[in-house]
KELO-680150 format. One record per residue (C-alpha): x, y, z; residue in three letters; chain. Coordinates in Angstrom, 1 decimal. Layout:
+--------+--------+--------+------+-------+
|      x |      y |      z | resn | chain |
+--------+--------+--------+------+-------+
|      X |      Y |      Z |  ALA |     A |
...
+--------+--------+--------+------+-------+
This chain:
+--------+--------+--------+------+-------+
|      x |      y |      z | resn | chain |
+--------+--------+--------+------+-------+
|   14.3 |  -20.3 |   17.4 |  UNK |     A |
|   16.6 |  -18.6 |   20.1 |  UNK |     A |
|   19.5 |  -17.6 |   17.6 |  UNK |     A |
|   18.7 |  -14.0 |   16.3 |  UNK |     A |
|   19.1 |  -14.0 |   12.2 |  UNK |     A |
|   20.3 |  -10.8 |   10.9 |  UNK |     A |
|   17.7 |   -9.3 |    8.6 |  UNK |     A |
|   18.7 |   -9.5 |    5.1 |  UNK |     A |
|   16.4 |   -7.4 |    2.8 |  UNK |     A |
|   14.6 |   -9.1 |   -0.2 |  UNK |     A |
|   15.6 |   -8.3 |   -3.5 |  UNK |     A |
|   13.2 |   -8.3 |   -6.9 |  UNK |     A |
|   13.8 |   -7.4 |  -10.3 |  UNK |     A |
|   13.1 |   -3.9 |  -11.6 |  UNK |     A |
|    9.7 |   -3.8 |  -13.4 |  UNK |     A |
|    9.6 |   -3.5 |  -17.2 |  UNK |     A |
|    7.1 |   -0.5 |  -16.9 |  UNK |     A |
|    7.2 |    2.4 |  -14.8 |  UNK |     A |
|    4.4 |    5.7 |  -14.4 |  UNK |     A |
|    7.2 |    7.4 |  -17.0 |  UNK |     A |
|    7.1 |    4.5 |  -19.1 |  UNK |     A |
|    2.9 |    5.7 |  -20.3 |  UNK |     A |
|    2.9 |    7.9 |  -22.7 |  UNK |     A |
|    2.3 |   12.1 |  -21.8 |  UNK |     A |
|    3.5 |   11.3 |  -18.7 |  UNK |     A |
|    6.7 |   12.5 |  -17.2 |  UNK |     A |
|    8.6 |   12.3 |  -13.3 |  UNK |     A |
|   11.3 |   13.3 |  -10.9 |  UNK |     A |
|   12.9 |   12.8 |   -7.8 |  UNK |     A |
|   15.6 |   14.9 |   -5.8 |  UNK |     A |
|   17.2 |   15.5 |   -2.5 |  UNK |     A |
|   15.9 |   18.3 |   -1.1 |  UNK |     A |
|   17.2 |   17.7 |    2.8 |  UNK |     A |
|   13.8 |   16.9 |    4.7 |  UNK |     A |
|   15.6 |   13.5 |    5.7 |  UNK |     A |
|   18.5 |   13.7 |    8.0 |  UNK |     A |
|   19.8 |   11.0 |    6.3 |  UNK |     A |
|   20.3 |   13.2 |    2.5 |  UNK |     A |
|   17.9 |   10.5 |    0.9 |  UNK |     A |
|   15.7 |   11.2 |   -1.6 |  UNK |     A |
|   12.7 |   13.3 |   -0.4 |  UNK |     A |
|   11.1 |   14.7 |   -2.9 |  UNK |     A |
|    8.8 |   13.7 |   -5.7 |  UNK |     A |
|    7.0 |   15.1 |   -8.6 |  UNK |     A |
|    4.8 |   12.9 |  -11.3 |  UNK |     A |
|    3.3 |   15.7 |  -14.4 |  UNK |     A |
|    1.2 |   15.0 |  -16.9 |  UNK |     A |
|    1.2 |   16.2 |  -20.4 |  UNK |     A |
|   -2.2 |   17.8 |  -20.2 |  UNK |     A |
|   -4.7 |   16.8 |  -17.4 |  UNK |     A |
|   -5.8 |   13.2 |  -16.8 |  UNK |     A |
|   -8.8 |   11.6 |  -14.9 |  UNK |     A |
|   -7.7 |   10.4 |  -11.3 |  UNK |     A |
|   -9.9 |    9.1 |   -8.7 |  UNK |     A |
|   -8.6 |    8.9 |   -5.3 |  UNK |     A |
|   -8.8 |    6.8 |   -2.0 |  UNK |     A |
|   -7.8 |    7.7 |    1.1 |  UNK |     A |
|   -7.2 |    7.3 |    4.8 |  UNK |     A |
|  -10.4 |    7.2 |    7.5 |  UNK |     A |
|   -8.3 |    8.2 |   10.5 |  UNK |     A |
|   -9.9 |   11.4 |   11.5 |  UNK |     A |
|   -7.1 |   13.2 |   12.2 |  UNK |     A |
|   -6.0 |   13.1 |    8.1 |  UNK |     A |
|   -3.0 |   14.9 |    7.4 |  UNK |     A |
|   -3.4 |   18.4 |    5.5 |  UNK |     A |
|   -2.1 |   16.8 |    2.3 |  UNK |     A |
|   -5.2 |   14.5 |    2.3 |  UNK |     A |
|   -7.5 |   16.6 |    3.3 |  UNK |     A |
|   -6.3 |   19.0 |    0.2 |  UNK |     A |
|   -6.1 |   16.2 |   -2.3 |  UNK |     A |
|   -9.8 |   15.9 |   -1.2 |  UNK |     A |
|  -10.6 |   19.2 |   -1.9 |  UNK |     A |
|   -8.9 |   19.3 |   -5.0 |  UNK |     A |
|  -10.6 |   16.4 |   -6.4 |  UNK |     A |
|  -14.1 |   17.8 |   -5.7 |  UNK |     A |
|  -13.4 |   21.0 |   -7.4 |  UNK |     A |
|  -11.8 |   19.4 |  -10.8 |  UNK |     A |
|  -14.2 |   16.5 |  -10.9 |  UNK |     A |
|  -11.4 |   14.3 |  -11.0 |  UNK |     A |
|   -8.5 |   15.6 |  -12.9 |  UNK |     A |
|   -4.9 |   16.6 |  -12.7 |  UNK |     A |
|   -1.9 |   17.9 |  -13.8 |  UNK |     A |
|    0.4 |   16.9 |  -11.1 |  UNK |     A |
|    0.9 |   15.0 |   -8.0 |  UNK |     A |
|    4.2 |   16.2 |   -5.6 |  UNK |     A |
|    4.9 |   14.2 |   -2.9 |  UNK |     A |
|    7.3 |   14.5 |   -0.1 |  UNK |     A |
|    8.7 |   12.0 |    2.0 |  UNK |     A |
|   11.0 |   12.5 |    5.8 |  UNK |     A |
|    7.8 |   14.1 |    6.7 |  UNK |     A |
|    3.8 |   13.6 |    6.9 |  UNK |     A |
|    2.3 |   17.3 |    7.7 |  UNK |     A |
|    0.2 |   15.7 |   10.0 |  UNK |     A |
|   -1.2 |   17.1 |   13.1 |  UNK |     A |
|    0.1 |   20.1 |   11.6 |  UNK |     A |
|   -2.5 |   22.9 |   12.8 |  UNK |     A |
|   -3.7 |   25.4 |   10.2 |  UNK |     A |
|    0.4 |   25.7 |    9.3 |  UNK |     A |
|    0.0 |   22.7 |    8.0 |  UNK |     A |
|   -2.6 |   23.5 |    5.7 |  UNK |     A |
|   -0.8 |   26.6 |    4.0 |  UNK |     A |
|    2.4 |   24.5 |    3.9 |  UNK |     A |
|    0.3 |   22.0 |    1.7 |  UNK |     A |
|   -1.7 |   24.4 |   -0.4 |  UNK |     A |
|    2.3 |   26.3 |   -0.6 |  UNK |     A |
|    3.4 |   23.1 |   -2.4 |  UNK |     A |
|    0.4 |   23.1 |   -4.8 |  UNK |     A |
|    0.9 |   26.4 |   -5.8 |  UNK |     A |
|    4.9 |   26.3 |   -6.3 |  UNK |     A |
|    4.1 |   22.9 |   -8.9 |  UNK |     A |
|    1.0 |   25.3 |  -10.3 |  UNK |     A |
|    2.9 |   28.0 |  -10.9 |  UNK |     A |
|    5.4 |   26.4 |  -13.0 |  UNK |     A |
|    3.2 |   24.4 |  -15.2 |  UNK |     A |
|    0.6 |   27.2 |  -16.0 |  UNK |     A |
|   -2.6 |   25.3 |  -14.1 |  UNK |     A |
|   -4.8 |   25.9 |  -11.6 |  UNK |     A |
|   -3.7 |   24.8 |   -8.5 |  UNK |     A |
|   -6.6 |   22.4 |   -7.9 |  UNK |     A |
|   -5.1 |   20.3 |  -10.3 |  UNK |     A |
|   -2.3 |   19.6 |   -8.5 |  UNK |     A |
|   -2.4 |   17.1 |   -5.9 |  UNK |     A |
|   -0.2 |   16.7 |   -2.9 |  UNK |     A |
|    1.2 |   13.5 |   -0.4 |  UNK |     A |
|    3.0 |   13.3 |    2.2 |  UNK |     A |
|    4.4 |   10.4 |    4.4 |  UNK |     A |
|    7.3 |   10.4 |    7.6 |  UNK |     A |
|    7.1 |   11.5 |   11.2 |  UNK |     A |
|    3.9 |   12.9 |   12.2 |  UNK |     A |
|    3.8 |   16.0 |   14.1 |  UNK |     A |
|    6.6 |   17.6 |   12.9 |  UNK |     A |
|    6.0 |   21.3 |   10.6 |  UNK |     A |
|    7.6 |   21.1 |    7.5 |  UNK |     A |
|   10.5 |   22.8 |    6.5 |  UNK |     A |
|    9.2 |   24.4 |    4.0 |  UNK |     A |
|   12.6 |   26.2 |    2.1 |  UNK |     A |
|   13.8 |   23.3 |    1.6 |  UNK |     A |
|   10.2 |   21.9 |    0.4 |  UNK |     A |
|    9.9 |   24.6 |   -1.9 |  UNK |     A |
|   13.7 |   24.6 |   -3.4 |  UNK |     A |
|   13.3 |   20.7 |   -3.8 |  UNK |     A |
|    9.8 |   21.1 |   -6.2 |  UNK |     A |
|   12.1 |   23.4 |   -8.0 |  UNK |     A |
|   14.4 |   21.4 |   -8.6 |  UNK |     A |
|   12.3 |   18.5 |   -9.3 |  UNK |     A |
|   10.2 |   20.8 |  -12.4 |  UNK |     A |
|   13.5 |   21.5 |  -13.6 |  UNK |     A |
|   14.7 |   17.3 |  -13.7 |  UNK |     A |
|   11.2 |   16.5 |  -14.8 |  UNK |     A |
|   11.3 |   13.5 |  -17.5 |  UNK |     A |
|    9.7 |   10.5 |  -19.5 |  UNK |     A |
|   13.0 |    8.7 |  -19.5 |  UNK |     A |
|   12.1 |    5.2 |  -17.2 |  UNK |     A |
|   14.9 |    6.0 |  -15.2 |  UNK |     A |
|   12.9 |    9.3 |  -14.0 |  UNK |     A |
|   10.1 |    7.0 |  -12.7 |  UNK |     A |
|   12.4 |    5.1 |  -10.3 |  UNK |     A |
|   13.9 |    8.7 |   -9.4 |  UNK |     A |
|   10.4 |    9.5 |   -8.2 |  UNK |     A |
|   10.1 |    6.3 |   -6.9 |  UNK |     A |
|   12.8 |    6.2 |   -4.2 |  UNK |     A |
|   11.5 |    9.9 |   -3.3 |  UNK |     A |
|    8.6 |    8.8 |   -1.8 |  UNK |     A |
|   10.1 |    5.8 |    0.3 |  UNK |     A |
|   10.6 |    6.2 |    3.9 |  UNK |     A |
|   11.4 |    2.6 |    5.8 |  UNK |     A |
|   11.1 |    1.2 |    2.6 |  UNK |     A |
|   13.6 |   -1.6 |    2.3 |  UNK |     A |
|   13.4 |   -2.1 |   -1.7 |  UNK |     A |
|   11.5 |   -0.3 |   -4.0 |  UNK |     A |
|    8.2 |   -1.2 |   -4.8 |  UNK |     A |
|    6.8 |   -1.2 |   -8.6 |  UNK |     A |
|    4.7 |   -3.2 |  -10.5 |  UNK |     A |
|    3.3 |   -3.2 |  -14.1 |  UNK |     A |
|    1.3 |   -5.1 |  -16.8 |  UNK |     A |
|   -0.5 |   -4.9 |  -20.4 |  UNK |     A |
|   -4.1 |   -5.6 |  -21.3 |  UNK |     A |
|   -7.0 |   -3.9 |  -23.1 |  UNK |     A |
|   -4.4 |   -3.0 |  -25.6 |  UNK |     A |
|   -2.8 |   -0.2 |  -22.9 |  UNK |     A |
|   -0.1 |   -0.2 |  -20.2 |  UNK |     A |
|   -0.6 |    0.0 |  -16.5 |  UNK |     A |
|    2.2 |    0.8 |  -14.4 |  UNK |     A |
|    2.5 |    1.3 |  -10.6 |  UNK |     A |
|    4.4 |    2.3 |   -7.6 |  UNK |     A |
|    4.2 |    3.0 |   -4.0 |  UNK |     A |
|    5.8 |    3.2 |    0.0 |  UNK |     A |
|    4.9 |    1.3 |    2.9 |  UNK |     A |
|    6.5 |   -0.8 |    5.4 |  UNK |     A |
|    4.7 |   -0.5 |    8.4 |  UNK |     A |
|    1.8 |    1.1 |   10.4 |  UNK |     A |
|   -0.1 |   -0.9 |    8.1 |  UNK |     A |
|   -3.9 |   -2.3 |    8.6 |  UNK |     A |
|   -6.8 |   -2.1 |    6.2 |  UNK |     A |
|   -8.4 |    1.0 |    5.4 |  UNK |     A |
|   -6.1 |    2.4 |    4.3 |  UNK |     A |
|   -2.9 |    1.1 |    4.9 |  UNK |     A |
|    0.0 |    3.6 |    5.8 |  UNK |     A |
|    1.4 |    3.7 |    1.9 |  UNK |     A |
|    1.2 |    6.2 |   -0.7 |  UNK |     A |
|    0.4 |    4.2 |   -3.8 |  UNK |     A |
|    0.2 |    5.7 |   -7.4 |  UNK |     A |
|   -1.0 |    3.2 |  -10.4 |  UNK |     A |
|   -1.6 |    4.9 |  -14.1 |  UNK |     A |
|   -2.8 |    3.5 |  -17.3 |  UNK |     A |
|   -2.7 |    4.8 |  -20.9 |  UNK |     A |
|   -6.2 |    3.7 |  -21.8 |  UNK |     A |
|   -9.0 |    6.1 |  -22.2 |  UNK |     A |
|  -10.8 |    5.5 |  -18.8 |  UNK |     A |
|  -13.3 |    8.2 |  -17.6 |  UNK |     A |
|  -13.4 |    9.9 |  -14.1 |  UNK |     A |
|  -16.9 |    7.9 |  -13.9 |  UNK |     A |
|  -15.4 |    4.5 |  -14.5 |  UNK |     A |
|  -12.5 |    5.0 |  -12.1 |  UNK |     A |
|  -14.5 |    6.1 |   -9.1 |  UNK |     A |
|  -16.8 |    2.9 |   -9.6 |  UNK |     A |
|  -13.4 |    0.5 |   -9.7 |  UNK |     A |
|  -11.5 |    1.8 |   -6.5 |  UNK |     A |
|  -13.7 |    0.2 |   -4.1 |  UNK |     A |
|  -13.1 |   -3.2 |   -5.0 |  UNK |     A |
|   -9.8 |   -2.7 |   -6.4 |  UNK |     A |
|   -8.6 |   -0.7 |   -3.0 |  UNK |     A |
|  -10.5 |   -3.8 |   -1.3 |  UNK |     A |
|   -8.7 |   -6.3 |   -2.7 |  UNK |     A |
|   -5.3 |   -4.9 |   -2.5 |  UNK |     A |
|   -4.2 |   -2.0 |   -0.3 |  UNK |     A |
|   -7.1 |   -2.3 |    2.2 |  UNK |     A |
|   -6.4 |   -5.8 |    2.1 |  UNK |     A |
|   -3.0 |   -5.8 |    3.7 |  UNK |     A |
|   -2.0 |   -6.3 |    7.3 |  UNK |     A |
|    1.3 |   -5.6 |    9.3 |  UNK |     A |
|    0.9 |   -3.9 |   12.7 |  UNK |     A |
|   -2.8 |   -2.8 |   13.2 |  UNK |     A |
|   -2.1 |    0.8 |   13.0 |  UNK |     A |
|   -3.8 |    2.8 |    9.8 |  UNK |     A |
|   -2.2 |    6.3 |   10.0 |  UNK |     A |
|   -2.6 |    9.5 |    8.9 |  UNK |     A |
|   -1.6 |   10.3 |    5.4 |  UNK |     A |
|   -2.7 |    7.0 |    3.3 |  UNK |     A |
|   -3.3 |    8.0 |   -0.2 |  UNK |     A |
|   -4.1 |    5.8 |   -2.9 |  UNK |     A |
|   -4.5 |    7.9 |   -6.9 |  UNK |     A |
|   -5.7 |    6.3 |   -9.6 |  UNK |     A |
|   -5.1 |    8.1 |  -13.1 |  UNK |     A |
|   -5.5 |    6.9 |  -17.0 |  UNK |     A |
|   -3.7 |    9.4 |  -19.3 |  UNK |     A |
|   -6.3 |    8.3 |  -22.1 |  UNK |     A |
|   -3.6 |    8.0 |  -24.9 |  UNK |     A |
|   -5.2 |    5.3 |  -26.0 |  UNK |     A |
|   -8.7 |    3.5 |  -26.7 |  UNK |     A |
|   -9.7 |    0.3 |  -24.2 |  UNK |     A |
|  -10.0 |   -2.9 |  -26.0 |  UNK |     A |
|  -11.5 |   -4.0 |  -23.0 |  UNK |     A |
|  -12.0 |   -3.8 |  -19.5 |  UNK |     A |
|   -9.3 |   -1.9 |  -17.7 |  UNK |     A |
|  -10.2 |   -3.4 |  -14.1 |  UNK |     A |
|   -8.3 |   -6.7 |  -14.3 |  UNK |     A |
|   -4.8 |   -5.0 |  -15.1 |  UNK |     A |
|   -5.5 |   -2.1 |  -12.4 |  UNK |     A |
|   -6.6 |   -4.6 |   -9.9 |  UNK |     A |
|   -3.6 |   -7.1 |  -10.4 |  UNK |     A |
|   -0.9 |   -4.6 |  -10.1 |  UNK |     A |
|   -2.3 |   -3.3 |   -7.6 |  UNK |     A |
|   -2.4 |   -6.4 |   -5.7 |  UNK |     A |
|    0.9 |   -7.1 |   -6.5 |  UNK |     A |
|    2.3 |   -3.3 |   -4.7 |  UNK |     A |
|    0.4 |   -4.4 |   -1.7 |  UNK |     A |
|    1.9 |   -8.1 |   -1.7 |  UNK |     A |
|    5.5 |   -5.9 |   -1.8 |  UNK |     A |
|    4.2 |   -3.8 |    1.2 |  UNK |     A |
|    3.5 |   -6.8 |    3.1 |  UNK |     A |
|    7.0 |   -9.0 |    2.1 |  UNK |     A |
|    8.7 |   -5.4 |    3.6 |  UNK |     A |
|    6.9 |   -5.2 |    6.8 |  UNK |     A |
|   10.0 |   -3.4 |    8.2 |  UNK |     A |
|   11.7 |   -6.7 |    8.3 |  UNK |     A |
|    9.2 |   -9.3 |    7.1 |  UNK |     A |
|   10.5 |  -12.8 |    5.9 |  UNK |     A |
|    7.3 |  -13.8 |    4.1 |  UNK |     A |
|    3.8 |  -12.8 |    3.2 |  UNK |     A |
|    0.8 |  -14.7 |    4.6 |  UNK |     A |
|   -2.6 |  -15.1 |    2.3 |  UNK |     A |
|   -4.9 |  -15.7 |    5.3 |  UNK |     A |
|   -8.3 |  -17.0 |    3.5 |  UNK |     A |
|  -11.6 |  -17.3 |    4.9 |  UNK |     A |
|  -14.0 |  -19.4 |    3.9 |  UNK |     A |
|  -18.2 |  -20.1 |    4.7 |  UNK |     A |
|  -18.9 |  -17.4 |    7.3 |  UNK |     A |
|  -22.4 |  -15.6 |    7.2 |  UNK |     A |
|  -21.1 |  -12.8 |    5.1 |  UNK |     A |
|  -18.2 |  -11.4 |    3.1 |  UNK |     A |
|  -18.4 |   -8.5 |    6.4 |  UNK |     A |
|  -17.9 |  -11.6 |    8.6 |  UNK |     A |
|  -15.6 |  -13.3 |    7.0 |  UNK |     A |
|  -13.2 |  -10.1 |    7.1 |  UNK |     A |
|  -13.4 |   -9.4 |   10.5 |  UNK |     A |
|  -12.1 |  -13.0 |   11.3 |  UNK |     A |
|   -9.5 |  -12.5 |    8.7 |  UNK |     A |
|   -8.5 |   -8.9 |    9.8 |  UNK |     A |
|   -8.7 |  -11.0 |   13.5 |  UNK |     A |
|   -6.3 |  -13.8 |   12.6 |  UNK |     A |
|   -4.1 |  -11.4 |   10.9 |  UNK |     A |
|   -3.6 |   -9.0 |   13.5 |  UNK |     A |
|   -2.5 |  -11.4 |   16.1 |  UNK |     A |
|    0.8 |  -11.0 |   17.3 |  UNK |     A |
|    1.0 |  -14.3 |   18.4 |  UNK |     A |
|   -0.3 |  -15.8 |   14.8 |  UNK |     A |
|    2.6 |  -13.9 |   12.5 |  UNK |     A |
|    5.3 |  -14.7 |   15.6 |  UNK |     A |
|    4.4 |  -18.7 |   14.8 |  UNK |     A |
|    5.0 |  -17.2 |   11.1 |  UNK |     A |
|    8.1 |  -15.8 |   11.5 |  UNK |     A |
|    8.9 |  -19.0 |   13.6 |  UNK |     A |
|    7.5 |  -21.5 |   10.7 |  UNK |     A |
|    5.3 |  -23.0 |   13.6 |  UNK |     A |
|    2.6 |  -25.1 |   12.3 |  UNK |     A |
|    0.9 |  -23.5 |   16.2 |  UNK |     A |
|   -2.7 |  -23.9 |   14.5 |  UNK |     A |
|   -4.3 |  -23.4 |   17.6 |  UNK |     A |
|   -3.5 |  -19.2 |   17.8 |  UNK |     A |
|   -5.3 |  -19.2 |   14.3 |  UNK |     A |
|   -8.4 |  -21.2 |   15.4 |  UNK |     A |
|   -8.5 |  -19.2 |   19.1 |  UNK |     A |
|   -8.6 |  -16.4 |   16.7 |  UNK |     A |
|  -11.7 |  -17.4 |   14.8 |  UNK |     A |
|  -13.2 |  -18.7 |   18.1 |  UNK |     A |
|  -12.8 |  -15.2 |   19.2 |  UNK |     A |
|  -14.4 |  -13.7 |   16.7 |  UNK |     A |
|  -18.3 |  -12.0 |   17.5 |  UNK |     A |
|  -18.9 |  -12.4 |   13.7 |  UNK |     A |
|  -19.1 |  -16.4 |   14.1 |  UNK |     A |
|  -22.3 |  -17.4 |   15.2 |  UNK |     A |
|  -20.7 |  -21.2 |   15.0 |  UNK |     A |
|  -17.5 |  -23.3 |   14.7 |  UNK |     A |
|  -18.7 |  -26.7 |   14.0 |  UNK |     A |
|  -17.2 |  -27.9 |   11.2 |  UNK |     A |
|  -14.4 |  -25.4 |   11.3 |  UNK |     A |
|  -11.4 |  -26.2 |    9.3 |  UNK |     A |
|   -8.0 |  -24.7 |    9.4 |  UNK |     A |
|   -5.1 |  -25.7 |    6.7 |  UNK |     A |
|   -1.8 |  -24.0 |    6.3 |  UNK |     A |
|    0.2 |  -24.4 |    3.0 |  UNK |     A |
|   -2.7 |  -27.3 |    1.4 |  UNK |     A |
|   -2.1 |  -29.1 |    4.6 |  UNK |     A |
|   -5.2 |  -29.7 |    6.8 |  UNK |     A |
|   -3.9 |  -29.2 |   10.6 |  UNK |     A |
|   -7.2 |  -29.1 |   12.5 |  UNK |     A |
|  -10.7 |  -30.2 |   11.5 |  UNK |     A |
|  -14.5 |  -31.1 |   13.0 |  UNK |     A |
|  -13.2 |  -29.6 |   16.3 |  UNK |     A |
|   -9.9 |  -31.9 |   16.6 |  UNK |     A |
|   -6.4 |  -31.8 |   15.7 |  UNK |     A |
|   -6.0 |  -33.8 |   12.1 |  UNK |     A |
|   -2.7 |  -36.6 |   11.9 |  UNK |     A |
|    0.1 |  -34.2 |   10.0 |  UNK |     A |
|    3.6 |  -34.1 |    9.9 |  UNK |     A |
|    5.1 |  -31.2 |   12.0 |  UNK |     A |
|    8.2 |  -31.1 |   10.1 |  UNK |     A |
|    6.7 |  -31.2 |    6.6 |  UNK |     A |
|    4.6 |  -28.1 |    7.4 |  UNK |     A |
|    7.4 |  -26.3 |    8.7 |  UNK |     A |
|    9.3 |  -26.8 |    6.0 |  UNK |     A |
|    6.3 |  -26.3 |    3.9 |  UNK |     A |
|    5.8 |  -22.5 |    5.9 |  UNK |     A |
|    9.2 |  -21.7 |    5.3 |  UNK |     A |
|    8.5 |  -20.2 |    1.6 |  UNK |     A |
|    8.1 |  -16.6 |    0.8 |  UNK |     A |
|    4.3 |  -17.2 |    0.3 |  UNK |     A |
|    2.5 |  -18.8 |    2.7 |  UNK |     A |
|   -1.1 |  -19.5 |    2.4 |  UNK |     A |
|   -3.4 |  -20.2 |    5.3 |  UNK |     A |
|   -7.4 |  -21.4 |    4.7 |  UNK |     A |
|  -10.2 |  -21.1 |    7.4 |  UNK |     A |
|  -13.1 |  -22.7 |    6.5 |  UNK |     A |
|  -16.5 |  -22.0 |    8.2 |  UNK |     A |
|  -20.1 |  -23.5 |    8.0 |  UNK |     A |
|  -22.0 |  -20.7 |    8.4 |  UNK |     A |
|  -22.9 |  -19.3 |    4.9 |  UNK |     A |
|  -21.1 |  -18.3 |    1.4 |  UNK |     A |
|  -19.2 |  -14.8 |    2.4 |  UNK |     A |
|  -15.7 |  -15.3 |    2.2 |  UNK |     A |
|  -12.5 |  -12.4 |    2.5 |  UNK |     A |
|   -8.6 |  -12.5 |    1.8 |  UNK |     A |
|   -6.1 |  -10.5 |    3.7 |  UNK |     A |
|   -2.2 |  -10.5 |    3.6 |  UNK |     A |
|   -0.1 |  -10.4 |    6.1 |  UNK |     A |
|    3.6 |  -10.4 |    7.2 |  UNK |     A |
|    5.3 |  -12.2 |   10.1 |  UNK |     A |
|    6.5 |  -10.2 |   13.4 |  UNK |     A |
|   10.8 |  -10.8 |   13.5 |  UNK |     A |
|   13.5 |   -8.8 |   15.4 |  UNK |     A |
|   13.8 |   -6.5 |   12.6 |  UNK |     A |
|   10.5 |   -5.0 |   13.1 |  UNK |     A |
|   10.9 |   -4.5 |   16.5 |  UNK |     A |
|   14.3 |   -3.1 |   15.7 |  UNK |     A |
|   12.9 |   -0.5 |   13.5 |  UNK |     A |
|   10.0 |    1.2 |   15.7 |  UNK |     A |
|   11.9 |    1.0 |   18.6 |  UNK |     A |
|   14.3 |    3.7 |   17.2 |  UNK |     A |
|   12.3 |    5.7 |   14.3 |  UNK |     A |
|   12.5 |    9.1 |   15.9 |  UNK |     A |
|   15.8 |    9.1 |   17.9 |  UNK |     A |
+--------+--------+--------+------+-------+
């Protein structure tokens, strides 16, 4: 593996559903010149009349102003909004109280023009941290946003490459069920680890789903998607993750199954980026003493940087993913451990198993690869994706801020 491949970014079909594509709900994005390099930078998602949104975000304690508003904001509406402007180039983090009033100055500007309160509108922001924003151009962007503000499912995608930053493709997903629509997006390439990971993801439905009933699914939906996706064991500063249902229409049934898969499928996306990622790894755990346990040896195994450079290599190495749950303080014991990598059992009973090294290359070589750990020790069990380490990435953070 000495020659260097050139990175060539993945391509997927657009989505059939976007957030414009549910009904009362409408989008824009524009240029407004926060990003040197005249991309789209900001976003604005409106809704017809207030919707119930629930909300998960970042636990790095230095949360940038937009979260810590969006917090706010959520407490004092019980879960409703209007709006949600977003800007990219730029995360208002480490901002100082500047920060703050350039946050709550973005609130108002989107308020103002849509006759609401300004707790109802919510605010994101994602880029370079540290950096104030500048705010005339903030401001004449939102205004320019009301004024393209559209249902049209073009309008989604508008809003959609607003919010991207080292995104290499844009990221959607959507799907019916319980007679409704559900419809996502979101950014996010790297300075990704659970909880949260460094995206901004928004996911809407048209079903009638109370503020009660979407605070009690985030948890596990967040748990099994966004905080369940690994690329360079840094969480940041801004991640937001909104959930809203418009309520245009009445559940046939339960609205968790649709929410959870689409969002599982934006974090697969955020994953397969990885600021140069070839694949996405499903690393499975299996047996340990507790679903807490058998995280932190996924989370462990994920992280490695030797682990996702055998990835990127399609090196059946099994012995950095075993070392890894060897490591681990959660495993009281590895008898019986079991470690197999695309249905192919590579190490097992605390010896290599006979396999063909060439067959599981091959076999790792796929855009999905799925690695299972299997423990002894109890029933708890985890799943975390995660993408390989190439040039590209390297490439990438080496040179984000010069």
């Amino acid at each position: 593996m000495s020659a260097h491949r050139p990175y060539v970014p993945p391509s997927f079909p657009p989505a059939e559903l976007t957030l414009t594509s549910l009904e009362g709900v409408r989008a824009a994005g524009v240029r407004a010149g926060i990003k040197a390099s005249g991309n789209p930078d900001v976003g604005l998602l409106a809704f017809d009349e207030p919707v119930a949104i629930a909300g998960v975000f970042t636990q790095n304690k230095l949360a940038a102003a937009p979260v810590t508003l969006c917090r706010a904001h959520l407490e004092k509406t019980g879960g409703r909004a209007r709006a949600i402007v977003v800007n990219s180039g730029n995360a208002n983090a480490c901002t100082g109280e500047r920060g703050d009033a350039d946050a709550r100055a973005m609130c108002e500007r989107v308020a103002t023009a849509l006759g609401c309160p300004v707790e109802e509108v919510l605010v994101c922001s994602t880029g370079v941290i540290g950096v104030l924003l500048p705010m005339d151009k903030v401001l004449a962007g939102i205004d320019r946003a009301i004024a393209d503000l559209s249902s049209d499912l073009e309008a989604g995608r508008a809003f959609l490459a607003a919010i991207q930053t080292t995104d290499a493709f844009p990221k959607e997903a959507c799907g019916r069920d319980a007679g409704g629509a559900f419809a996502g997006v979101c950014k996010g390439a790297g300075m990704i680890h659970p909880d949260m990971a460094t995206m901004l993801a928004f996911v809407g439905t048209d079903l009638a789903v109370s503020v009660d009933e979407l605070r009690a699914a985030m948890p596990k939906i967040a748990a099994s998607s966004f905080n369940a996706v690994h690329v360079d064991t840094h969480p940041s500063t801004n991640d937001t993750f909104l959930l809203f249902a418009t309520g245009k229409k009445a559940a046939e049934g339960d609205f968790r199954p649709a929410a959870t898969r689409v969002s599982r499928r934006l974090a697969w996306l955020i994953a397969r980026d990885g600021e140069g990622a070839t694949k996405v790894t499903t690393i499975e755990v299996r047996g340990a003493s507790s679903e807490a346990a058998a995280r932190a040896v996924a989370d462990r195994v994920a992280s490695s940087a030797l682990v996702r450079a055998a990835l990127f290599g399609n090196d059946p190495n099994w012995g950095r993913l075993v070392s890894q749950v060897g490591n681990a303080k959660e495993v009281g014991s590895v008898a019986g451990l079991r470690c197999t990598i695309q249905g192919i059992t590579v190490f097992e009973d605390g010896q290599p198993a006979p396999f063909d090294r060439g067959a599981v290359s091959h076999a790792m070589a796929a855009e999905d690869v799925h690695v299972l750990l299997e423990l002894k020790e109890g029933g708890g069990r985890a799943t975390l994706m995660t993408s390989d380490l190439t040039y590209r990435y390297v490439e990438v953070n080496a040179e984000y801020t010069t």
